[in-house]
BAMAR-371262 format. One record per residue (C-alpha): residue number from 1; residue in three letters; x, y, z. Coordinates in pm, whole numbers, plus 50000, padded with zeros to 5 digits. Last residue first. Example, Ala and Ser with C-alpha at 12.3 -4.5 7.8 and 13.67 -1.06 7.14 Angstrom:
2	ser	51367	49894	50714
1	ala	51230	49550	50780
# end
This chain:
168	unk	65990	61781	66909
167	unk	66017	61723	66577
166	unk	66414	61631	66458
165	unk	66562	61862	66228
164	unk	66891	61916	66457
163	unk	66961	62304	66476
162	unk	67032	62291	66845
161	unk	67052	61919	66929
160	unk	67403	61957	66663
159	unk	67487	62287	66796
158	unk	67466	62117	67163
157	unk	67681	61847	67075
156	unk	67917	62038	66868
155	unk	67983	62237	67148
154	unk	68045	61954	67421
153	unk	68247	61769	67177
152	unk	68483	62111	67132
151	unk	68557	62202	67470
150	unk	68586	61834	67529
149	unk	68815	61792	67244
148	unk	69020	62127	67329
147	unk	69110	61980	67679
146	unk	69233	61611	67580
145	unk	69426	61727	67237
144	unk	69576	62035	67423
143	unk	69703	61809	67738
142	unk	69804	61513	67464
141	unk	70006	61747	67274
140	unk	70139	61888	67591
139	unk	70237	61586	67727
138	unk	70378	61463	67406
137	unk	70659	61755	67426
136	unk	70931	61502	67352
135	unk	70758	61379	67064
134	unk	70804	61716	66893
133	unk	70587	61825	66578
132	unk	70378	62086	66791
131	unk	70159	62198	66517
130	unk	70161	61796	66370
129	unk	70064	61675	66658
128	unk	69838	61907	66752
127	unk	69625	61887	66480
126	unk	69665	61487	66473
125	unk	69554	61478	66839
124	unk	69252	61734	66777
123	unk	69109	61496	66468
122	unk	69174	61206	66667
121	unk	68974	61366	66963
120	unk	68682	61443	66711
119	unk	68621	61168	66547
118	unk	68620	60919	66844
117	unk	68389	61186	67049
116	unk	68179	61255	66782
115	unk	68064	60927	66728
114	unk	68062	60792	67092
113	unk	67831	61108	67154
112	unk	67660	60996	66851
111	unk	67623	60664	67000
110	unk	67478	60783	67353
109	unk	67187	61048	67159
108	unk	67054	60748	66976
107	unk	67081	60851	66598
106	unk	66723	61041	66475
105	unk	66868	61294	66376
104	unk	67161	61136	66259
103	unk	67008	60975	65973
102	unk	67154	60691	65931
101	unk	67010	60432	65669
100	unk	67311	60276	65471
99	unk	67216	59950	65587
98	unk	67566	59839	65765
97	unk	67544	60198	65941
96	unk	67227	60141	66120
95	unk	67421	59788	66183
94	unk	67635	59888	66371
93	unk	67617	60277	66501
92	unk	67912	60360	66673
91	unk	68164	60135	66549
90	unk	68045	60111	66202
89	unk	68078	60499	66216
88	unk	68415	60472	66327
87	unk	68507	60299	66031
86	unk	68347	60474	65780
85	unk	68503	60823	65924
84	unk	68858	60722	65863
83	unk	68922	60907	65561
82	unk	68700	61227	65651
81	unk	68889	61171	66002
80	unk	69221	61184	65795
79	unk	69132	61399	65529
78	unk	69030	61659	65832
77	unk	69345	61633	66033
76	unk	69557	61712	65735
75	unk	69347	62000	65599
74	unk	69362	62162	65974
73	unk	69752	62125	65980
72	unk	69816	62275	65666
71	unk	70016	62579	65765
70	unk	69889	62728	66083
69	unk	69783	63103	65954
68	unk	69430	63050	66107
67	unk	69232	63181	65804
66	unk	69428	62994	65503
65	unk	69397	62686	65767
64	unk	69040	62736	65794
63	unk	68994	62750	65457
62	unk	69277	62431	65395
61	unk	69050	62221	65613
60	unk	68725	62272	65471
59	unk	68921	62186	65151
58	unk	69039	61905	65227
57	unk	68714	61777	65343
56	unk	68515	61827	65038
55	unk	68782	61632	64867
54	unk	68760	61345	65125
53	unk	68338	61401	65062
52	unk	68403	61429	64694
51	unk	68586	61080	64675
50	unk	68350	60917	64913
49	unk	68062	61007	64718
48	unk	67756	61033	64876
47	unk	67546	60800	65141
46	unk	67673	60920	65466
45	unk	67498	61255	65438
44	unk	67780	61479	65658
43	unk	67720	61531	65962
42	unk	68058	61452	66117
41	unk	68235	61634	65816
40	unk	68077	61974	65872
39	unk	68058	61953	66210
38	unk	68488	61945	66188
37	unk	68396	62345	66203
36	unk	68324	62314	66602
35	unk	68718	62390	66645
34	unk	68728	62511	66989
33	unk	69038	62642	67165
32	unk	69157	62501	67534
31	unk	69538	62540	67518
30	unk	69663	62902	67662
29	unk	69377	62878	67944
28	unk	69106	62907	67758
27	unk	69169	63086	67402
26	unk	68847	63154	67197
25	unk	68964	63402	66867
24	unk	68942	63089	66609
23	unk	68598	63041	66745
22	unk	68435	63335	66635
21	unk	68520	63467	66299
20	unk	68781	63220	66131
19	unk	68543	62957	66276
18	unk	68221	63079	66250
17	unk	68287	63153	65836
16	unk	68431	62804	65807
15	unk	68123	62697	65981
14	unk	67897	62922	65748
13	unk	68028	62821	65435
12	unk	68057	62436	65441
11	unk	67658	62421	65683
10	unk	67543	62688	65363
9	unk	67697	62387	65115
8	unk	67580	62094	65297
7	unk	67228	62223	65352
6	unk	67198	62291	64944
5	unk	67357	61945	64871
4	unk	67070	61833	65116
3	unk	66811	62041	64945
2	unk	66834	61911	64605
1	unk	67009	62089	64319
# end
């Protein structure tokens, strides 16, 4: 077992483990909660299998759902940005992506803001969609999906700069 597949399991375990712990008991407000465990999926190694990483996925979502009590909602969100994620990577990174060569470590800091920010706020708009599951009460969908992403792209920013590999 190599050491990436090693980093990807202890990052699986110990987000889902921060979440249910920490994060899932963080209320601002009634409707600002951070969900820093979608980390797992934005950093994942872009070159592995597709089919494991969606699977991989699913299942960080379903943990956190079996901790939070809310019913599938997390394991939807998650296939869906783990489904989506080659697309908004092309978008953010061009042709770093096109090659097959990111390493987001050494991303520009401005794209993986765009990166995280994309992946994140559809992963928060689907979650609340589907908790609230009322069009009529889009303005609070939209209010929750707007104030938890920033709670939550400003924390996986600085735990990605954090524990980033990069030499300083």
């Amino acid at each position: 077992m190599n050491s990436l597949n090693f980093n990807s399991i202890i990052r699986f375990v110990v987000l889902i483990l921060a979440q249910a712990l920490i994060f899932n008991n963080i209320n601002f407000m009634g409707s600002i909660n951070p969900y820093p465990y979608i980390l797992f999926i934005l950093l994942f190694p872009v070159k592995n299998n597709r089919s494991l990483f969606i699977f991989l996925s699913f299942m960080l979502g379903l943990f956190v759902d079996i901790f939070s009590d809310s019913g599938g909602i997390h394991a939807a969100a998650c296939v869906t940005i783990a489904f989506i994620r080659p697309a908004v990577l092309k978008f953010a990174f061009g042709m770093v992506y096109e090659h097959q060569n990111i390493k987001f470590d050494t991303t520009e800091f401005g794209n993986r803001v765009i990166y995280f920010s994309i992946i994140i706020v559809l992963h928060h708009f689907i979650m609340f969609l589907l908790e609230i599951f009322n069009i009529s009460n889009i303005i609070l969908i939209l209010q929750k999906t707007l104030f938890s992403s920033i709670f939550t792209i400003i924390l996986c920013i600085l735990i990605s700069i954090l524990f980033s590999n990069k030499k300083r």
